[in-house]
C-alpha positions in Angstrom: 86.0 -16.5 78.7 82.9 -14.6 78.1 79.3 -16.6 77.1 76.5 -15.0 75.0 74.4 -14.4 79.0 77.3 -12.2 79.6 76.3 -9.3 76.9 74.7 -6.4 77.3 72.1 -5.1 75.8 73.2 -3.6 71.8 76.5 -5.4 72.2 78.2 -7.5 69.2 80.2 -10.6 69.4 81.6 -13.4 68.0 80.6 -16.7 68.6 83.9 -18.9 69.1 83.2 -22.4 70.4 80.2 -24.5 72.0 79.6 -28.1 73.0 77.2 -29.2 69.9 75.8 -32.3 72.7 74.8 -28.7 74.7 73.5 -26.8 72.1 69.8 -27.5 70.5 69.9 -28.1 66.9 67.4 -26.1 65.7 70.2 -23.2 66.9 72.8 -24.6 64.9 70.3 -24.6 61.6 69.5 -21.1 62.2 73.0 -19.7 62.4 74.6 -20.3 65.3 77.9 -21.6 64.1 81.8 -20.3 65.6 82.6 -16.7 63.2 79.0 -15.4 63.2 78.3 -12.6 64.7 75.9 -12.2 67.5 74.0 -9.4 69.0 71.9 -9.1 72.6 68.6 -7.5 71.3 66.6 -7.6 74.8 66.9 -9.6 78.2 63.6 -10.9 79.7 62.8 -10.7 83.7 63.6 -13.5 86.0 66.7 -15.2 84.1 64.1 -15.5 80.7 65.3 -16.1 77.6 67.7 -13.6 75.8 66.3 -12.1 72.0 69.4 -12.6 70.2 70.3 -11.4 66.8 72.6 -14.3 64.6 73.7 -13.8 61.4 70.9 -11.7 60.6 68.4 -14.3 62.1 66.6 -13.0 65.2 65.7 -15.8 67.8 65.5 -16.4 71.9 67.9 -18.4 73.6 67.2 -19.7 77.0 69.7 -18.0 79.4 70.9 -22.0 80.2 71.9 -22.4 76.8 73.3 -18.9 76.4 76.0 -19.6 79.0 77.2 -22.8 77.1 77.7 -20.6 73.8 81.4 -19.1 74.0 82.0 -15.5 72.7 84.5 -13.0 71.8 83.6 -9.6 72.3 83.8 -6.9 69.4 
């Protein structure tokens, strides 16, 4: 299974399944729910958070929480 930390940067996904105990909630409110689509904007130096692109909502994940955040590849 592939997480959001696996993308690369400019590739699309879908988000499939997380652990909602893992995930913070201020996530879930802004979009990060299993069929939206997520995109990796920009990584950050020395395992930083990942500027993400959710359902139109752009954000920054740490890369902790990123692994926890099962994807599907598009």
């Amino acid at each position: 299974m592939h997480t959001i930390a696996d993308l690369k940067k400019g590739e699309k996904a879908v988000i499939l399944d997380f652990s909602v105990d893992t995930i913070p909630l201020k996530l879930i409110e802004m979009g990060c729910l299993p069929g939206n689509e997520v995109s990796l904007v920009q990584t950050t130096l020395f395992n930083g958070p990942l500027f993400l692109t959710i359902n139109g909502s752009n954000i920054a994940v740490r890369k902790d929480t990123a692994e926890q955040i099962l994807i599907e590849k598009i």
